[in-house]
C-alpha positions as CSV (number, residue, x, y, z in Angstrom):
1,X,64.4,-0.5,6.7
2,X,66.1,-2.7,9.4
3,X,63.9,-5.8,9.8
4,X,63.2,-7.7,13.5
5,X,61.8,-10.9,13.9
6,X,60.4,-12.6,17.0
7,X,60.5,-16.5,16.0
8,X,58.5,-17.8,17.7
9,X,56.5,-16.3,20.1
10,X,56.7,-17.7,23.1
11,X,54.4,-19.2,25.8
12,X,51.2,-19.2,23.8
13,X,49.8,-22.1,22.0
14,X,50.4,-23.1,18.5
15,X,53.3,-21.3,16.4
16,X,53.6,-17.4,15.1
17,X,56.1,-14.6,14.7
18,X,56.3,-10.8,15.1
19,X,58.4,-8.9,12.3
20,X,59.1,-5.1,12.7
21,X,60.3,-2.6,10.8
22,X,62.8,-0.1,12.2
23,X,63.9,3.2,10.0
24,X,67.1,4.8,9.7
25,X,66.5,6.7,12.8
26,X,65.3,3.0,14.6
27,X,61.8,4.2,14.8
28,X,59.6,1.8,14.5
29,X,57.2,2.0,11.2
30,X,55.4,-1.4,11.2
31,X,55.0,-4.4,13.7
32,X,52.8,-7.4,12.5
33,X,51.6,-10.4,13.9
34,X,51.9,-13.2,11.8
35,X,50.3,-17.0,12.0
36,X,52.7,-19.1,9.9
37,X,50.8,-22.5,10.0
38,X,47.6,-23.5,8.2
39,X,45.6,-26.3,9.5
40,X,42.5,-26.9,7.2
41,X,40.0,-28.2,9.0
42,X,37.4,-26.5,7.0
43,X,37.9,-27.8,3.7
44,X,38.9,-31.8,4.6
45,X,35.7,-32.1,7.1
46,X,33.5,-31.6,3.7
47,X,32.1,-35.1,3.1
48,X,32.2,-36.1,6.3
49,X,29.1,-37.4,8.1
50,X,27.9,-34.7,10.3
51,X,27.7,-36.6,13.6
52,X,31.5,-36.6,13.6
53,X,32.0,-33.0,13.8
54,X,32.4,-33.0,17.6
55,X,35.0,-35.7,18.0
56,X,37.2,-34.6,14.4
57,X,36.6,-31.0,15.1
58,X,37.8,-30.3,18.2
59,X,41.6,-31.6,17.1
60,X,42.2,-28.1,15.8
61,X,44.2,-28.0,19.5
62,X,44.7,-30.0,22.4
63,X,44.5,-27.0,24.6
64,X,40.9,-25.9,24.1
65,X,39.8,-29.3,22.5
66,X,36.2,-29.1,24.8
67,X,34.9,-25.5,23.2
68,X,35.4,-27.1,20.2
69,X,33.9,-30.4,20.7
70,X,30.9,-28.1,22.3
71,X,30.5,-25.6,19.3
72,X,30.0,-28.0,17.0
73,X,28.1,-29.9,19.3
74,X,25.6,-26.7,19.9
75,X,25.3,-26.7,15.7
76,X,24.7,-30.4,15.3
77,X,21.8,-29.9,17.8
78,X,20.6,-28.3,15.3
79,X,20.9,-30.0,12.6
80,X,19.2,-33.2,14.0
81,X,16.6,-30.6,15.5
82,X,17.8,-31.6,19.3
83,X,18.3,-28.0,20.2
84,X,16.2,-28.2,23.0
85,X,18.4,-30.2,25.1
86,X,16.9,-32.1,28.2
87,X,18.3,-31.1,31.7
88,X,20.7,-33.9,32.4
89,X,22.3,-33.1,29.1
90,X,22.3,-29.3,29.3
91,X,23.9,-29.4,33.0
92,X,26.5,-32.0,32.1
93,X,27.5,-30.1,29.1
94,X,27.4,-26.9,30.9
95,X,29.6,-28.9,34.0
96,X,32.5,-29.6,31.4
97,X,32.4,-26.7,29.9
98,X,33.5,-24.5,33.5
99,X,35.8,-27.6,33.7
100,X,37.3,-26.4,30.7
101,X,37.2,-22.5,31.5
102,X,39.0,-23.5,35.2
103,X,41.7,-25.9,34.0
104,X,42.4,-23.7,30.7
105,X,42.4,-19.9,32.4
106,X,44.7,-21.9,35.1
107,X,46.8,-22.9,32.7
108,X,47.5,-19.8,31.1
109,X,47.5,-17.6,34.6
110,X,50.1,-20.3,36.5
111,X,52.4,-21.6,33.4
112,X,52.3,-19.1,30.9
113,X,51.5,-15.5,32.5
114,X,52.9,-15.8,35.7
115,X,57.2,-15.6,34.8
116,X,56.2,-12.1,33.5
117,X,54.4,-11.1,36.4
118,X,56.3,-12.2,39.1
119,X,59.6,-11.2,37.8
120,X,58.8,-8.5,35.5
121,X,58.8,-8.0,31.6
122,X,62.3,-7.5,31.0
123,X,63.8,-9.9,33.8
124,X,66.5,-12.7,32.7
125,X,65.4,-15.1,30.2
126,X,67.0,-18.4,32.3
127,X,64.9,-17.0,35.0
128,X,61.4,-15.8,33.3
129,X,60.2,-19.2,33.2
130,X,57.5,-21.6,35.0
131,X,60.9,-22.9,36.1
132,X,62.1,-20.2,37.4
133,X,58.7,-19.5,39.2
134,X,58.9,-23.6,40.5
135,X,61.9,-22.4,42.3
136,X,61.1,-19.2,44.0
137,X,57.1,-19.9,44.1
138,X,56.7,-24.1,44.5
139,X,53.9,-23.4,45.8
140,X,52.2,-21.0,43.9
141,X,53.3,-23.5,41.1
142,X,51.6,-26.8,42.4
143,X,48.7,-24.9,43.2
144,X,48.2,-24.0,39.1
145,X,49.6,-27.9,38.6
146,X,46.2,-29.1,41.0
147,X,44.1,-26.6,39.2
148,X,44.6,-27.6,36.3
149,X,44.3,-31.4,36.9
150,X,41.2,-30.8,39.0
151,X,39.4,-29.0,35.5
152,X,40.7,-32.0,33.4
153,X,38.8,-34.4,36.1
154,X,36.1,-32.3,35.9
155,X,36.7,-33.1,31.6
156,X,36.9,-36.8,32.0
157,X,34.0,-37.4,34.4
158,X,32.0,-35.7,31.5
159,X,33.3,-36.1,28.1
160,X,35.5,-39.4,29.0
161,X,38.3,-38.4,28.4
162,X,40.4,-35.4,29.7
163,X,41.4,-34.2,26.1
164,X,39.4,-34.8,23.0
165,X,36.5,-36.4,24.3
166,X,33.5,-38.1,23.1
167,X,30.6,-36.8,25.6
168,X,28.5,-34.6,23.5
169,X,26.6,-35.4,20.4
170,X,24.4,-34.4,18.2
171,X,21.0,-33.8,20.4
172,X,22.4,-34.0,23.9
173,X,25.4,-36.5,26.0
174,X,26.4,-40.0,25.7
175,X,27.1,-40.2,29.4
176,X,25.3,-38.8,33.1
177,X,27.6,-38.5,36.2
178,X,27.9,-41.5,38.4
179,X,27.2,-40.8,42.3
180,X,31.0,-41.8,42.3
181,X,32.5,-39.3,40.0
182,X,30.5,-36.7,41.6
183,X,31.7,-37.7,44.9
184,X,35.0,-37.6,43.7
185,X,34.7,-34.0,42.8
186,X,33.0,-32.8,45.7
187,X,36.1,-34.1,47.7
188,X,38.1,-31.3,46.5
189,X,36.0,-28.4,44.9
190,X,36.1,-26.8,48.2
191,X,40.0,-26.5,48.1
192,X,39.7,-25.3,44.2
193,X,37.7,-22.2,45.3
194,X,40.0,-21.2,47.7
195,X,42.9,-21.5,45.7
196,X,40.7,-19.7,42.3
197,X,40.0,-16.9,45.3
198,X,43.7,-16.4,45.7
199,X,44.8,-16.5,42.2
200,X,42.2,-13.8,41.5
201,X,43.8,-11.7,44.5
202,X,47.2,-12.0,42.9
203,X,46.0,-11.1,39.4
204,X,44.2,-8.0,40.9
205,X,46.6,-7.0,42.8
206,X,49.2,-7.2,39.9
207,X,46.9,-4.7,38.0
208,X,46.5,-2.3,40.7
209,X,50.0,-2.0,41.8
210,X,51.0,-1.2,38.1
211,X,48.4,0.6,36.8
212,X,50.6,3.2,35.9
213,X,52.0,0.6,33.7
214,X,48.7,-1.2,32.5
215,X,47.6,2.6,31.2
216,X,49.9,2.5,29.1
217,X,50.6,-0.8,27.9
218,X,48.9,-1.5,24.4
219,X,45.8,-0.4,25.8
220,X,43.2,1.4,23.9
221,X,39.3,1.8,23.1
222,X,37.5,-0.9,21.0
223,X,34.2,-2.5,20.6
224,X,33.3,-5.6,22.7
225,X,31.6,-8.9,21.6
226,X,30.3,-11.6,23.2
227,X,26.7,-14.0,24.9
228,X,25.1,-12.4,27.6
229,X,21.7,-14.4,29.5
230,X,18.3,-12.6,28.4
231,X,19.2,-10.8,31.6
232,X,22.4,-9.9,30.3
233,X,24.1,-11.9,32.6
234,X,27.2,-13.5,31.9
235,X,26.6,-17.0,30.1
236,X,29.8,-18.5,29.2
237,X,27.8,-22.0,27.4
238,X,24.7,-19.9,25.9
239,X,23.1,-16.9,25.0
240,X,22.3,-14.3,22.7
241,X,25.1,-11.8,20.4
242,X,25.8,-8.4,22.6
243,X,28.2,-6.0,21.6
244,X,29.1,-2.5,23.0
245,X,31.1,0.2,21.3
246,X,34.3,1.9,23.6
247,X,32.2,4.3,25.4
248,X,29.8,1.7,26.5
249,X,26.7,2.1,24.1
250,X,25.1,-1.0,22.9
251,X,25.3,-1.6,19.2
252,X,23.1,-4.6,19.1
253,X,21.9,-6.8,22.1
254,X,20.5,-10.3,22.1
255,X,21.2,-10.8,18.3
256,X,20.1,-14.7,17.7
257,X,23.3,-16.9,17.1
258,X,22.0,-18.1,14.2
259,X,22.6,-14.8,12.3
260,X,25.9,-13.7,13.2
261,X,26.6,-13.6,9.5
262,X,24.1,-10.3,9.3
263,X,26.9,-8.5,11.4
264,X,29.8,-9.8,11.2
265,X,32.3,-10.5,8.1
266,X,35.7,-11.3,7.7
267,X,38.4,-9.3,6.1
268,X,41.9,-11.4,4.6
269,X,45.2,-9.6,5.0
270,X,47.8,-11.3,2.3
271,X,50.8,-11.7,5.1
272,X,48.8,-14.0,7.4
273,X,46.8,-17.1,7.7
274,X,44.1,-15.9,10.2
275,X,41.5,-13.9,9.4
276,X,40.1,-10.3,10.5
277,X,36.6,-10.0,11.4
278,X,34.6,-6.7,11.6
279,X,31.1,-5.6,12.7
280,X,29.9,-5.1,9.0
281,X,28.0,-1.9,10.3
282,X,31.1,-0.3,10.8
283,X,33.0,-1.5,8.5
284,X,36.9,-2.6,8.2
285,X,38.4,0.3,9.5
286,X,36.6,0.8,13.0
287,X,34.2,-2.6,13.1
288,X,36.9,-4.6,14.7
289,X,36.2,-5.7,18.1
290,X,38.2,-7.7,21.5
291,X,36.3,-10.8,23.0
292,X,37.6,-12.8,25.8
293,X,37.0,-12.2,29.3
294,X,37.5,-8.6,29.2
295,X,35.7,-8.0,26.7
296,X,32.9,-10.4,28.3
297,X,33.0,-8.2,31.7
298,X,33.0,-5.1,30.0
299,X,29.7,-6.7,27.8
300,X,27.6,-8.5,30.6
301,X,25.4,-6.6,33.3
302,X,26.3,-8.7,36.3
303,X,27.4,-12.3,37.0
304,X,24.9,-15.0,38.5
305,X,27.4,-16.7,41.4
306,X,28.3,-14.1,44.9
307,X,32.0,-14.3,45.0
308,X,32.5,-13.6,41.2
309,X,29.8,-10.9,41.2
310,X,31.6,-9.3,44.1
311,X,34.8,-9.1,41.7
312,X,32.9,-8.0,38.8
313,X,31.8,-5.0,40.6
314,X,35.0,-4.2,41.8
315,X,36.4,-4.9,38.6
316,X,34.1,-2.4,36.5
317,X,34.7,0.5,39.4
318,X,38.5,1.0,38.6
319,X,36.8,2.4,34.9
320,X,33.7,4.3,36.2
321,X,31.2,1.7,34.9
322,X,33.0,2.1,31.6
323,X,34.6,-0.2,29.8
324,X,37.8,-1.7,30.8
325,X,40.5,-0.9,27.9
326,X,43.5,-2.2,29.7
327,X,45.0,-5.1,27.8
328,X,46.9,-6.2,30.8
329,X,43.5,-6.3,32.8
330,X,42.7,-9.3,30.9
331,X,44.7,-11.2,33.7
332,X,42.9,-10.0,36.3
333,X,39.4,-10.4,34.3
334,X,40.0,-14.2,33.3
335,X,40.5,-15.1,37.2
336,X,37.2,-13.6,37.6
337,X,35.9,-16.2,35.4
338,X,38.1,-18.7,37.0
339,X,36.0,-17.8,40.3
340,X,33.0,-17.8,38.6
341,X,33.6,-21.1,36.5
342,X,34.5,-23.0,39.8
343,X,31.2,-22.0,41.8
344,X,29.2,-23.1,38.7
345,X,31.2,-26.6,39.0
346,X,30.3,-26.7,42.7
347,X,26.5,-25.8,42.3
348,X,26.0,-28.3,39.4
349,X,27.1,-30.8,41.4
350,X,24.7,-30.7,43.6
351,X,21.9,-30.8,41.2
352,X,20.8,-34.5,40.8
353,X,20.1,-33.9,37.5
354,X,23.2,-34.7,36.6
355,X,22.2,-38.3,37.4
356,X,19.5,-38.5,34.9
357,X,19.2,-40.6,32.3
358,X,17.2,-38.8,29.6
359,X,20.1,-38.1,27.5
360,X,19.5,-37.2,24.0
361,X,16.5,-35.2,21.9
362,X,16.1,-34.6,18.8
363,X,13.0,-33.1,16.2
364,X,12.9,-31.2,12.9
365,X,15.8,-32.1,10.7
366,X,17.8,-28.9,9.3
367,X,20.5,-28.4,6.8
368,X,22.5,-25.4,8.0
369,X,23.1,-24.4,11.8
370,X,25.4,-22.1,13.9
371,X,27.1,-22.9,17.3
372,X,28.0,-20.3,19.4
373,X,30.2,-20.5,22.9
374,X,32.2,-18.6,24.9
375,X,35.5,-20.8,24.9
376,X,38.3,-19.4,27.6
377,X,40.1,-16.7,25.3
378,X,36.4,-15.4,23.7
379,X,33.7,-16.4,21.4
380,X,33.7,-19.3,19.6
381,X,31.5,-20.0,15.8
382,X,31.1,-22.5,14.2
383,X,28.5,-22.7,11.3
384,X,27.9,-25.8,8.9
385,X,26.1,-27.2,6.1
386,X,25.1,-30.6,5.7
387,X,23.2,-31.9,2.8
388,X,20.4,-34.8,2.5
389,X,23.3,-37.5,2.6
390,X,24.1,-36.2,5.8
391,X,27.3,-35.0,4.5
392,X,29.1,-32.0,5.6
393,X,29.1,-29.5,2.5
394,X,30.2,-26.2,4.0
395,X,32.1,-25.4,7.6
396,X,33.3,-21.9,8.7
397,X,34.6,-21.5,11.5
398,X,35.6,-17.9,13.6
399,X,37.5,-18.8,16.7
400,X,38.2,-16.4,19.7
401,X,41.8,-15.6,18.5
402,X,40.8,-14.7,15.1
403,X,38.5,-12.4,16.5
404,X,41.0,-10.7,19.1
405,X,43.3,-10.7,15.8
406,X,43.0,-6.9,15.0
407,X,43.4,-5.8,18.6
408,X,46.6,-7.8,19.0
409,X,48.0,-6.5,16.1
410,X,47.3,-3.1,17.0
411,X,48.7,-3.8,20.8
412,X,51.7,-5.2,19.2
413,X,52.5,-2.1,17.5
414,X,51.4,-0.2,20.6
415,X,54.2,-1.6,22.2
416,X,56.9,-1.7,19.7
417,X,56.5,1.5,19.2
418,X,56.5,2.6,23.0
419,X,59.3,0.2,24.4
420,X,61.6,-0.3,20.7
421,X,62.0,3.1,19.4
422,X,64.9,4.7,19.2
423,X,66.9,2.1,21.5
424,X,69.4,-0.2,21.8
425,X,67.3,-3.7,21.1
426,X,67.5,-6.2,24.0
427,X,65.7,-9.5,24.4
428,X,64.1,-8.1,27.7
429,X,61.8,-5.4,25.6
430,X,61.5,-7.9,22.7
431,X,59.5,-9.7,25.6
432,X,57.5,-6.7,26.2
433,X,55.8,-7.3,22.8
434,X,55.5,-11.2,23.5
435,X,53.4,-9.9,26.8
436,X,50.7,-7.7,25.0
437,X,49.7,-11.0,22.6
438,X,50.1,-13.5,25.9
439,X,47.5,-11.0,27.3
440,X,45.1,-12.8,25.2
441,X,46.2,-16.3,25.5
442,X,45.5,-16.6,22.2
443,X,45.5,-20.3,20.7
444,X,47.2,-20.0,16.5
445,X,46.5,-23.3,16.3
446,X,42.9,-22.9,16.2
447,X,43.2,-19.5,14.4
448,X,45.1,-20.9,10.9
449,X,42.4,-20.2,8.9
450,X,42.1,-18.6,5.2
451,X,40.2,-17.4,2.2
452,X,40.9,-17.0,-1.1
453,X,44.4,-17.6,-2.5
454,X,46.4,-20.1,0.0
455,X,50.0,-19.8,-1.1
456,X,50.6,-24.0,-0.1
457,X,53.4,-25.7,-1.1
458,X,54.6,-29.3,-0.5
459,X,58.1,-30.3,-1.9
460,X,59.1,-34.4,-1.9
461,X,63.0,-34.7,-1.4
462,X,64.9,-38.2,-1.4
463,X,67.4,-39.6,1.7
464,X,70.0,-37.7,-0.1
465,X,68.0,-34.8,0.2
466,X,67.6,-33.9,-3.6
467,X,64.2,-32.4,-4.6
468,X,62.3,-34.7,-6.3
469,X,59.2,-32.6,-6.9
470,X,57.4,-29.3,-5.8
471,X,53.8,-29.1,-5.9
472,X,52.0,-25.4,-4.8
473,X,48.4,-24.5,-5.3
474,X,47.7,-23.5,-8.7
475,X,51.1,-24.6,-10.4
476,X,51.4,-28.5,-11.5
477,X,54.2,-30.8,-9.9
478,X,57.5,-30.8,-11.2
């Protein structure tokens, strides 16, 4: 077996690798996705006060640092029995949470999607850049750059600061929105629509023109996951479990959040730190599932603001009211949400409930609770257990790339096997696999995760470099 390696992937967050395996003939047998970096977050939490989770949580990234803080936000509610948040807090936690979906789904679309778009998959590597696009596209490029910024205002007006905040806690928000900060806003959402309209354009466009392509581009039927509203529309903050199977058909619907663990379990693969989840009814083999936003347009009936709904509908036609199986439709399904996310920013800030001061609830104490959000690349869980001291004593947490983890795996093979077989290996198709993960934005960092044997290793060397000692998990130092 000849052996490739793609180290590291590119253009995503946090740090992985691809290795394939090419026969004699240069067919290729295997292609994995690995995650090479383990974080820990859910074993150096324990002992911590619970009111803490939403600040030391949410460092797992600095990308999507807000879904975090609101998860465990959601599960602290919980926990002090402030679940039933008042308005003020509900609306400013919903406002920085389509902050959040805006400035991240901009990110990705402008800085890290785009260089493959506009210049194609195999294009020069000097070129297929956001550099490259700043030269031929400056526009195009400080219109992402204003997105962006205009999401993290939206961040800092709510959660004080633009990345890892402090706005939410347990039982509601530490802060309302000042006439100023929402005058502020209002100064420029109008521009941010128009400019999420055209992005969404350009993404569905992209799609259309190469469908060809997109057909045949690591696509392929799954299950779907994610919140729909008790009218199953779209809820990206809150709502109940829906899934759907690849023909449509709803395997359970409005599931309480609280019991995810009744159908969903997690499988561990020995070459990778991030787990595999499965719908337990179906098992390992055919339970896995895609979340994200096309997997949260395939799930949700309709969408509750006019100018994403209008997309939706056009979105779910090119599929006959089907699901959408095309991985490279997950572009144009996150500017959907972009769309959507920015129309929810302009209503809320409108409501003067924003400007309330009735900030925090709270009631029957608990020791265990889930949290449950749609974060930018899928659903988002976190579940913990505190104990009378008010210590944490359990935390597991199953992040949108974890559960997209199967179904990137299998596009990466998809690909490797369409685009790497039997050819001369160039860095231009190497990138072809790099585009079928980028698909799904997925963030590592806040994937690392793992259960049972963790193969860590630490090794202590002097100035001179000489190893002084080497200490791994189960073994004593030396």
């Amino acid at each position: 077996m000849t052996r490739l390696v793609i180290e590291p992937v590119t253009r995503v967050e946090g740090h992985g690798k691809v290795s394939i395996l090419l026969d004699e003939r240069n067919r290729v047998q295997q292609a994995r996705l690995h995650i090479v970096e383990f974080r820990g977050f859910e074993r150096f939490i324990q002992g911590r006060p619970f009111w803490e989770m939403p600040v030391v949580v949410q460092r797992l990234c600095g990308i999507c640092p807000v879904s975090h803080h609101l998860a465990a936000a959601k599960a602290m509610d919980r926990i002090v029995g402030g679940e039933r948040l008042t308005p003020t807090a509900e609306k400013m936690r919903r406002l920085m949470h389509y902050g959040q979906m805006f400035q991240s789904h901009s990110l990705h679309f402008f800085h890290l999607a785009s260089p493959d778009l506009l210049f194609g998959f195999g294009a020069d590597v000097g070129k297929r850049n956001v550099l490259g696009v700043a030269a031929l596209h400056p526009e195009l490029v400080r219109q992402g750059i204003l997105m962006r910024k205009y999401g993290q205002e939206v961040i800092q007006a709510t959660a004080g600061r633009k990345i890892h905040g402090t706005g939410a806690i347990p039982g509601g928000v530490n802060k309302n929105l000042s006439i100023a900060e929402r005058d502020e806003l209002l100064a420029d959402v109008e521009q941010m629509v128009t400019w999420a309209q055209s992005a969404l354009q350009l993404a569905k466009d992209y799609t259309l023109t190469n469908l060809e392509l997109a057909q045949g581009f690591g696509d392929f039927d799954s299950n779907y996951l994610g919140l729909v509203r008790a009218d199953g529309a779209l809820d990206l903050y809150d709502g109940g479990i829906r899934a759907k199977d690849k023909a449509g058909v709803v395997l359970f619907d409005h599931l309480d959040n609280q019991r995810y663990r009744d159908v969903i379990a997690e499988e561990v693969r020995s070459w990778s730190y991030m787990k595999f989840p499965f719908l337990k009814a179906l098992g390992p083999a055919n339970g896995w599932y895609r979340v994200g936003p096309l997997a949260r347009l395939n799930i949700c009936s309709s969408i509750d603001t006019p100018l994403a709904e209008a997309a939706r509908a056009e979105f779910v036609r090119i599929s006959g009211g089907k699901p959408n199986n095309l991985t490279l439709a997950y572009h144009w399904a996150r500017m959907i949400e972009t769309v959507h996310a920015i129309e929810k920013v302009r209503l809320l800030l409108h409501d003067a409930d924003l400007q309330g001061t009735d900030l925090v609830t709270s009631g029957e104490r608990r020791e265990e609770a889930v949290g449950i959000i749609e974060a930018p690349r899928g659903t988002l869980i976190h579940h913990y257990k505190v104990d009378r001291d008010d210590r944490v004593t359990m935390c597991n947490l199953i992040v949108s790339t974890t559960n997209n983890n199967e179904a990137m795996n299998r596009a990466v093979t998809s690909v490797a096997r369409k685009y790497l077989s039997g050819v001369e290996i160039t860095e231009g198709l190497l990138n072809h696999v790099e585009v079928a993960i980028r698909a799904y934005d997925p963030c590592l960092s806040c994937a690392t995760h793992a259960l049972g044997q963790m193969p860590l290793q630490i090794e202590l060397f002097d100035a001179a470099g000489r190893l002084l000692h080497r200490m791994a998990k189960g073994m004593a130092a030396r």
